[in-house]
C-alpha positions as CSV (number, residue, x, y, z in Angstrom):
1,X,32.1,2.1,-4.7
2,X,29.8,3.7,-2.4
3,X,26.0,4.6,-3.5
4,X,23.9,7.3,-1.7
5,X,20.5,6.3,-0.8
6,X,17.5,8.9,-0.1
7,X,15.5,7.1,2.2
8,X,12.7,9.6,3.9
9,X,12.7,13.4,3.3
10,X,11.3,16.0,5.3
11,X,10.7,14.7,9.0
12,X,11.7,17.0,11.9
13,X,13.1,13.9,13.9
14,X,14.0,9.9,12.9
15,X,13.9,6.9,15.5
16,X,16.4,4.4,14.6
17,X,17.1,1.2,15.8
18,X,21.2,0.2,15.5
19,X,21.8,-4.0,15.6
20,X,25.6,-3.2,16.2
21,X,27.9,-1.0,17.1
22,X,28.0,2.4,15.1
23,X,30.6,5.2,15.0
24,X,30.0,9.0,14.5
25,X,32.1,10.9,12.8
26,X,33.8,12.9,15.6
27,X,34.6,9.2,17.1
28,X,31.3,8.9,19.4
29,X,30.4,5.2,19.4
30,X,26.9,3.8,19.5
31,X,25.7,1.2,21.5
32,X,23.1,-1.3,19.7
33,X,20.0,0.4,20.7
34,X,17.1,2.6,19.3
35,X,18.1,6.1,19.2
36,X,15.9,9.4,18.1
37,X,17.9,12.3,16.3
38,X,16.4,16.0,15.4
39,X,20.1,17.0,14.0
40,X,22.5,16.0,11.3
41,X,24.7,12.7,12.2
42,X,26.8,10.9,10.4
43,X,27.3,7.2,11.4
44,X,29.5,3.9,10.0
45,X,29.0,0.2,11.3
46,X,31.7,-1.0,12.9
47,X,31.1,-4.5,10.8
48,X,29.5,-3.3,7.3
49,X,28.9,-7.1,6.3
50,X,27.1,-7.7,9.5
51,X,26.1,-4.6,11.5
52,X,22.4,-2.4,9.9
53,X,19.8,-0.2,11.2
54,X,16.3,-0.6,11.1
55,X,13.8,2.7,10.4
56,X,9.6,2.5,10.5
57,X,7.2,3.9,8.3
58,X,9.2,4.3,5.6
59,X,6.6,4.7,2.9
60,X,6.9,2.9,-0.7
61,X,5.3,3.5,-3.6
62,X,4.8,7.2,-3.3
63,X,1.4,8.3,-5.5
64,X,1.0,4.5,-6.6
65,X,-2.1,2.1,-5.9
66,X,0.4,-0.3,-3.6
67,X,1.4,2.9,-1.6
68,X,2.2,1.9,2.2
69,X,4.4,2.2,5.0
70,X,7.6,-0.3,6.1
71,X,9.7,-1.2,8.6
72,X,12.6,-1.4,6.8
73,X,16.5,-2.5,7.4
74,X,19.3,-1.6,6.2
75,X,23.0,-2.4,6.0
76,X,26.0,0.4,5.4
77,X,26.3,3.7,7.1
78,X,23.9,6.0,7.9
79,X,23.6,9.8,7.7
80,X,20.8,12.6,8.5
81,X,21.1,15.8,6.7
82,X,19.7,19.0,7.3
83,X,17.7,20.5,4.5
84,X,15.3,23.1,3.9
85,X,12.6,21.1,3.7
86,X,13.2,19.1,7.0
87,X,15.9,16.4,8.0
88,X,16.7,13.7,5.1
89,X,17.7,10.1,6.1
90,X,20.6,8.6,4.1
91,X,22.3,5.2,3.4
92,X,25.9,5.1,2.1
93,X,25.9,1.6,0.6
94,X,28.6,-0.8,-1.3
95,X,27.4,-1.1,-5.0
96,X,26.7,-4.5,-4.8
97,X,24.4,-4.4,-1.7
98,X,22.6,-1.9,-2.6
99,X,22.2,-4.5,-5.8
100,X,21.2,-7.4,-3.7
101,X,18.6,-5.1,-2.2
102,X,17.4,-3.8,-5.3
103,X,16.3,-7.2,-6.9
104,X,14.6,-8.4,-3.4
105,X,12.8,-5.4,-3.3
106,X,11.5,-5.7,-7.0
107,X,11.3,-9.7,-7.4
108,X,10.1,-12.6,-5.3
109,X,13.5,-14.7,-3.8
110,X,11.6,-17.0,-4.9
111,X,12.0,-16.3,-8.3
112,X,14.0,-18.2,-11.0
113,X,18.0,-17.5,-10.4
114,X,18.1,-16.3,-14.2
115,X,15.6,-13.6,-13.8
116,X,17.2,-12.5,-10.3
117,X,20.7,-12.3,-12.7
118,X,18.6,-10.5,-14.9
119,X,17.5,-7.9,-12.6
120,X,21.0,-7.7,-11.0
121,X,23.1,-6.8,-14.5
122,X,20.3,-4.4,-15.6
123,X,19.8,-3.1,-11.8
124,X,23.6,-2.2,-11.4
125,X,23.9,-1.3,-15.1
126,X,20.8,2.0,-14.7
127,X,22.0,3.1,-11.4
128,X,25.7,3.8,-12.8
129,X,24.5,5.0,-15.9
130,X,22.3,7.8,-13.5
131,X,25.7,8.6,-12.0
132,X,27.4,9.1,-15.0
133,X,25.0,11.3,-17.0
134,X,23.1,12.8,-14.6
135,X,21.8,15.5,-17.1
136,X,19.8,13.0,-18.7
137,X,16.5,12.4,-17.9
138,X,15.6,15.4,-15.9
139,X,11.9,16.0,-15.1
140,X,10.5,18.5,-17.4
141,X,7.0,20.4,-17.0
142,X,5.3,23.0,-19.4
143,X,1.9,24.1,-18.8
144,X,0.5,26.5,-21.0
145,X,-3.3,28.2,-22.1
146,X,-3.3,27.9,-25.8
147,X,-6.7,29.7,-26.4
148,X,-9.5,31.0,-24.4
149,X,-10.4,27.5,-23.1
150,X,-7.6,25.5,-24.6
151,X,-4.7,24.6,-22.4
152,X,-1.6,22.3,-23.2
153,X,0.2,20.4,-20.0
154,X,3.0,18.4,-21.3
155,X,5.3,16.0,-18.6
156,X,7.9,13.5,-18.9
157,X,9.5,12.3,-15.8
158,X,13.3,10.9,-16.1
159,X,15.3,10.8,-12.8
160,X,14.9,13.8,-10.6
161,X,18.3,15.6,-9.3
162,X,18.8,14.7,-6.1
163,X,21.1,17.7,-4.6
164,X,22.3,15.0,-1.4
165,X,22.1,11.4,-2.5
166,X,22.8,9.6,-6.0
167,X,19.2,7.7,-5.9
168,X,16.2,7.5,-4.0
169,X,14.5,4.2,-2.5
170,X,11.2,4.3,-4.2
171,X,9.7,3.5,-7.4
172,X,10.7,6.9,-8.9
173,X,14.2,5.0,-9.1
174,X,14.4,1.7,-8.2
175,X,12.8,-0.1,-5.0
176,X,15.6,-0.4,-2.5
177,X,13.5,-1.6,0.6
178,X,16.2,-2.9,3.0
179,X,17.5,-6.2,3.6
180,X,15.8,-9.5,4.5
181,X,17.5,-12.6,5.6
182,X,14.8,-14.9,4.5
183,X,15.9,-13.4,0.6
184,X,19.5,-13.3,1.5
185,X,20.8,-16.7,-0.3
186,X,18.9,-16.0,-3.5
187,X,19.8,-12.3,-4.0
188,X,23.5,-12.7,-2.9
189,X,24.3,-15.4,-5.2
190,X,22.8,-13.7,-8.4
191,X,24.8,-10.6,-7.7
192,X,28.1,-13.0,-6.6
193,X,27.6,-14.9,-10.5
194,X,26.9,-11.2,-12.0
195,X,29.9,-9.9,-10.3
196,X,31.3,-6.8,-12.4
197,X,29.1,-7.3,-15.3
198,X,27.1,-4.2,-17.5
199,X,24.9,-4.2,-20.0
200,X,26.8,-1.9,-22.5
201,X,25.8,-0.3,-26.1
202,X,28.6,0.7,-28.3
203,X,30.7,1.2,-25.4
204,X,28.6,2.9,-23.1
205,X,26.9,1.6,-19.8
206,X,22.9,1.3,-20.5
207,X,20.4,3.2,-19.0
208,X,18.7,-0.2,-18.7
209,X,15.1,0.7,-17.5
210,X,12.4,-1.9,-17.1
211,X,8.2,-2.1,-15.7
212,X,6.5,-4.3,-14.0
213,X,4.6,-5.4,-16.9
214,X,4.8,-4.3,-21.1
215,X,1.2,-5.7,-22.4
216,X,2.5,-7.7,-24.9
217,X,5.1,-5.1,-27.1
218,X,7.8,-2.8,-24.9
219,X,7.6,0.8,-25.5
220,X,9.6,3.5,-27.4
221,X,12.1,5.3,-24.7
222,X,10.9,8.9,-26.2
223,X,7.8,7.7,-25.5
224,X,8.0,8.1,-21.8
225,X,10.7,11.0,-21.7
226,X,12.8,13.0,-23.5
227,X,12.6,13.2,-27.6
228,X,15.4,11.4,-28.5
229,X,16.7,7.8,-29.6
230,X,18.0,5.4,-27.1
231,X,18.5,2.3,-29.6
232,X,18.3,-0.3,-27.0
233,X,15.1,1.0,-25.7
234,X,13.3,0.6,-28.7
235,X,9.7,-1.5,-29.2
236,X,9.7,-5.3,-28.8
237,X,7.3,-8.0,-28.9
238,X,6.4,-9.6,-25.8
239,X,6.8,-13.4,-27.4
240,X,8.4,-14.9,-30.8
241,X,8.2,-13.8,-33.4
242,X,7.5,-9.8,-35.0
243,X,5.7,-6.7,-33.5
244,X,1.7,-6.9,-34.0
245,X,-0.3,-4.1,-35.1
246,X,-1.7,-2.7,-31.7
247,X,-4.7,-1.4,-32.7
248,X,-7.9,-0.9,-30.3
249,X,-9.2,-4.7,-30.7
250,X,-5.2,-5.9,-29.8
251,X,-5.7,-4.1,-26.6
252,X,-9.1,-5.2,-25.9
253,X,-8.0,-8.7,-26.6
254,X,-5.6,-11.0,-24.5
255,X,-3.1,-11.9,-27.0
256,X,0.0,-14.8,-26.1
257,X,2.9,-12.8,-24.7
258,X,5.1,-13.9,-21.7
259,X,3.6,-11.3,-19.6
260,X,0.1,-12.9,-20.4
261,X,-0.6,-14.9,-17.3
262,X,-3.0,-15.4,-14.3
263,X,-1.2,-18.3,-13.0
264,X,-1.2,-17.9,-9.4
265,X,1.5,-20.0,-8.5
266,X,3.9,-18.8,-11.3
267,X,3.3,-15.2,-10.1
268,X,3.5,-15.8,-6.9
269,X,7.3,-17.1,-7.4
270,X,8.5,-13.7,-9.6
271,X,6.4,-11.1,-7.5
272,X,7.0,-9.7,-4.2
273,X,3.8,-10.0,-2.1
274,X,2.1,-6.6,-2.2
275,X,2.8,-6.4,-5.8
276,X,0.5,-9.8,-5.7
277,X,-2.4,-8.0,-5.2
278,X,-2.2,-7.0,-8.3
279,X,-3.7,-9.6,-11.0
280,X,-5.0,-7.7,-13.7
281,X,-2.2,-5.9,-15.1
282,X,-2.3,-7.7,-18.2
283,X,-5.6,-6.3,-19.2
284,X,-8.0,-4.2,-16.8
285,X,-10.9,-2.0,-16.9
286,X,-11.4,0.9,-14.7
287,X,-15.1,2.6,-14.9
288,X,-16.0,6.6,-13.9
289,X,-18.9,8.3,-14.0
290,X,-18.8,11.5,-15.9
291,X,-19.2,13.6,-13.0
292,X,-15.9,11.4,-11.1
293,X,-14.1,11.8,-14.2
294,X,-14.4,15.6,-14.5
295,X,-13.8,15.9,-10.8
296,X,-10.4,14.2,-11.5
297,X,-9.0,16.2,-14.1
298,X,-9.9,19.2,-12.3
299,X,-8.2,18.4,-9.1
300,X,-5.4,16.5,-11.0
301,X,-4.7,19.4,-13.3
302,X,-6.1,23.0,-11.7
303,X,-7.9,22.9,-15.5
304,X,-12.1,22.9,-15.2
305,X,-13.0,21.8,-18.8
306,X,-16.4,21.0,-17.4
307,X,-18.7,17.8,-18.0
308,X,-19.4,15.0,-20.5
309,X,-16.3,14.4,-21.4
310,X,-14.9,12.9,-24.5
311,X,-11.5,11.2,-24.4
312,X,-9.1,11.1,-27.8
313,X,-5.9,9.6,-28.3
314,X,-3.9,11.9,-30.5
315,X,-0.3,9.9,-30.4
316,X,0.8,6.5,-29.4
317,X,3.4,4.9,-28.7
318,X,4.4,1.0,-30.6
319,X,2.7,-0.6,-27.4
320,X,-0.8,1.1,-27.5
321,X,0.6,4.1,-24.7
322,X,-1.2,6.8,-25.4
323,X,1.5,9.5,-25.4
324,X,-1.2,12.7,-26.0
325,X,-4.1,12.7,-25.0
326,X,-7.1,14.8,-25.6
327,X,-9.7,15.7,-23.2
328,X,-12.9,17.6,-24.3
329,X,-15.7,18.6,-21.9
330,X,-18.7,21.5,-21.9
331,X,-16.3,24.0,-20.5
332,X,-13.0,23.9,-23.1
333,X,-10.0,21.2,-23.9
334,X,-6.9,20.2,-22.2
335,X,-4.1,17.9,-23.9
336,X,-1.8,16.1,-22.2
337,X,1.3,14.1,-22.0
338,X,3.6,11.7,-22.0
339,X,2.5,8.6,-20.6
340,X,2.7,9.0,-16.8
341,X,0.7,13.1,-16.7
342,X,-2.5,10.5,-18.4
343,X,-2.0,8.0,-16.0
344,X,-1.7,10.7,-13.4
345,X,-4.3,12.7,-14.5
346,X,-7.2,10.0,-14.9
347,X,-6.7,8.1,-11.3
348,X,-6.7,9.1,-8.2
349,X,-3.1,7.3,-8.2
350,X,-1.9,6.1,-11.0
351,X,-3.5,4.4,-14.2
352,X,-1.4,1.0,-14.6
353,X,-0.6,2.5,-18.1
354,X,-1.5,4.8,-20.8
355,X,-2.3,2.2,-23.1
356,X,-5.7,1.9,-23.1
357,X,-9.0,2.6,-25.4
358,X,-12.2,4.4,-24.1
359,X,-15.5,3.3,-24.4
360,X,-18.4,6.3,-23.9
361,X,-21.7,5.1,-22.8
362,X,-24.4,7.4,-21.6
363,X,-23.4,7.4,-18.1
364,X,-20.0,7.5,-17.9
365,X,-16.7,6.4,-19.6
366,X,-15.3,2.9,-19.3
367,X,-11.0,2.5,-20.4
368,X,-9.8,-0.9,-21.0
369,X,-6.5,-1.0,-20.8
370,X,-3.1,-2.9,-20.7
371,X,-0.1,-3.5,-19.0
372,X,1.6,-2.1,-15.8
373,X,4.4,0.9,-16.2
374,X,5.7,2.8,-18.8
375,X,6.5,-0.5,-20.2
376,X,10.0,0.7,-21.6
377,X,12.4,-2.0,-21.6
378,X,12.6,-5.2,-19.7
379,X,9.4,-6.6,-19.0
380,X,9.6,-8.2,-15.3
381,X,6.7,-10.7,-15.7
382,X,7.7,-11.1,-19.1
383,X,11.2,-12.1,-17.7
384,X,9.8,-14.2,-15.3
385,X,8.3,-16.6,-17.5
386,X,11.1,-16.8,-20.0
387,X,13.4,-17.8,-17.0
388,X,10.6,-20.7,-16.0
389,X,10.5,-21.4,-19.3
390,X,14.3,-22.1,-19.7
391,X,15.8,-18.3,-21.2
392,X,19.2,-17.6,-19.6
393,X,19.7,-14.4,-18.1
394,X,22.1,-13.5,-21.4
395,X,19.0,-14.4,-23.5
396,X,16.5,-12.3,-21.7
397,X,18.2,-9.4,-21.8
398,X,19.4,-9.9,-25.5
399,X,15.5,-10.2,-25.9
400,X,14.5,-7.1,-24.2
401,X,17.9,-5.1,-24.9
402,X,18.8,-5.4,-28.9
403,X,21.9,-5.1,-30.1
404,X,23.6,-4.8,-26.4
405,X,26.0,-6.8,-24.9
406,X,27.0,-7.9,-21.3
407,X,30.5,-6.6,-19.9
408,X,32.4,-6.2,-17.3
409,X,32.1,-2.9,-16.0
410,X,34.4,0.4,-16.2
411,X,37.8,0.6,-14.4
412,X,36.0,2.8,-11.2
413,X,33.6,-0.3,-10.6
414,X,36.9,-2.5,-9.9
415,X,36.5,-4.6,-13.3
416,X,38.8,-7.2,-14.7
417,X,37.6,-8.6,-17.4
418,X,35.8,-8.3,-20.6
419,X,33.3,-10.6,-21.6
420,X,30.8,-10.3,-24.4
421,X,27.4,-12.0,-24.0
422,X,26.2,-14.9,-26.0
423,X,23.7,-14.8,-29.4
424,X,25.3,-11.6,-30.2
């Protein structure tokens, strides 16, 4: 099976750099060699297993604090289309590679081999269940004036319809940033032992989403998106044992959870490097002045509700995510929501996450926070340290999964087998 991967959007002209030969579709071979197309192409290696293309300034993490620009390679054929917007790059990629670039992109090759199985089941397992049921998760937006200075913006963000590809390469999906040799042996032998395998729930593939970092307790599904119940993506402590009460001094605390670590060293084998620069996501503070804040909000959301304002949370999720939020200033009130609109909304990027608790001092406002993502699902540090600690892949994903179970996949993904994971 073949997946479709949105690369870069909207450029009037790509330079591309073929290692191999490469074969249009009206029979025109390409030399290896760097080329520069302005029209739709539509390219296959002549060896898929050894022949890729290499494209610059592909930028990752769009709207995110680690947003930059790659070179980045890839393996599989290769297609420009023509859209309205501009010329769209394209990869056409076997399942499985796409796979093995998947968990490089989102994990260190150094990384434990049970977390990089992990990844690869619950990898393989969301993009087919985004084939499959593309009407769920759509983006929705409502924005609405509710009085004479009241105004309501509600979002929730699933994954977007994308007219010509099945996923993109960023974030908003999953990262798929190319292929490098250096993580080659780690990533192809996690996929090779995962060969086939789903995580399923009463017989249907999982949308099996998952953040960088949960805070200590996973988040509800509706939560982050739609209103409705995804049993599998349900709260889930961070550790043994039951779900705390997450209250404002659990957030302003550092409670023990997996994903409650500094340790250079250990993060340093589970994290890619860029996402090293990051060493806070447990708990962080993030300080504005009253005039930045109020500057934010009305660039972020086109609303002016003035100065001095107050901040109130008026729903939250199991893991502290704020999932409404009230903001009050001289000029009128805005609500928002779900999760991602706050952390849009009150950075000029992207808050880490929506669970946080406001301090107001005369000045300014202070938010002390925790955790990095919607935190819905598999928690990748969290998953990390369970696999140095000893977990199996089976037993992380039981962990962060209840009541699923690990398959082989549906008939279209070439399955033979059926195997049920164990603990369950």
């Amino acid at each position: 099976m073949n997946i479709a991967v949105g690369l870069v959007e909207g450029r009037s002209a790509y330079r591309v750099a073929l290692s191999g030969a490469f074969k249009s579709a009206s029979g025109q071979t390409y030399a290896p060699g760097a080329y520069d197309f302005n029209t739709a192409i539509d390219l296959n290696p002549s060896d898929p297993e050894t022949d890729s293309f290499t494209v610059d300034d592909v930028t990752i993490g769009v709207g995110f604090h680690w947003q930059r620009q790659q070179r980045q390679g890839f393996r599989g054929g290769l297609r420009i289309v023509e859209t309205a917007d501009g010329l769209t790059l394209i990869n056409d990629v076997e399942l499985d590679a796409y796979v093995e670039s998947v968990i490089a992109s989102e994990m260190s090759a150094n990384s434990p081999p049970e977390l990089l199985k992990a990844h690869a089941v619950i990898s393989r397992s969301w993009l087919l269940s985004q084939i499959r049921y593309s009407d769920r998760g759509q983006a929705f937006r409502s924005q609405k004036r509710t009085g004479p200075a009241e105004w309501e913006i509600l979002c929730w963000y699933g994954k977007e319809s994308h007219d010509r590809f099945d996923v993109c390469g960023d974030d908003h999906c999953q990262r798929y940033q190319g292929f490098d040799s250096d993580k080659s042996e780690a990533t192809h032998r996690a996929v090779r032992e995962t060969a086939g395998r789903f995580l399923f729930f009463d017989g249907d593939v999982c949308d099996a989403r998952f953040s960088k970092c949960c805070g200590g307790v996973s988040e509800d599904y509706r939560s982050a998106w739609d209103d409705r119940a995804v049993p599998y993506l349900t709260p889930v402590f961070d550790g043994l044992g039951s779900i705390p009460d997450v209250d404002p001094d659990w957030i302003r605390a550092r409670p023990d959870a997996y994903c409650n670590t500094r340790d250079p060293d250990l993060l340093a084998r589970i994290l890619p490097g860029f996402d090293q620069e990051t060493i806070d996501f447990y708990r962080w503070r993030v300080d504005y002045s009253f005039s930045e804040l109020a500057e934010l909000v009305h660039t972020r959301t086109g609303v002016d509700v003035g100065g001095k304002l107050k901040l109130t949370a008026l729903e939250r999720g199991a893991s502290g995510r704020i999932v409404r939020l009230r903001i009050e200033g001289s000029a009128g009130a805005l609500n928002i929501g779900k999760e991602l609109e706050i952390r849009r909304v009150l950075s000029p990027s992207h808050l880490y996450s929506s669970a946080f608790v406001v301090d107001r001092n005369p000045g300014g406002i202070t938010l002390i926070g925790a955790g990095w993502g919607h935190g819905v699902g598999l928690c990748q540090i969290g998953a990390g340290v369970m696999a140095l600690g000893g977990f199996s892949y089976e037993e992380i994903l039981e962990h962060y999964y209840p009541g699923t179970s690990i398959k082989t996949g549906p008939a279209e993904m070439g399955s033979e087998e059926t195997g049920t994971r164990r603990g369950i």
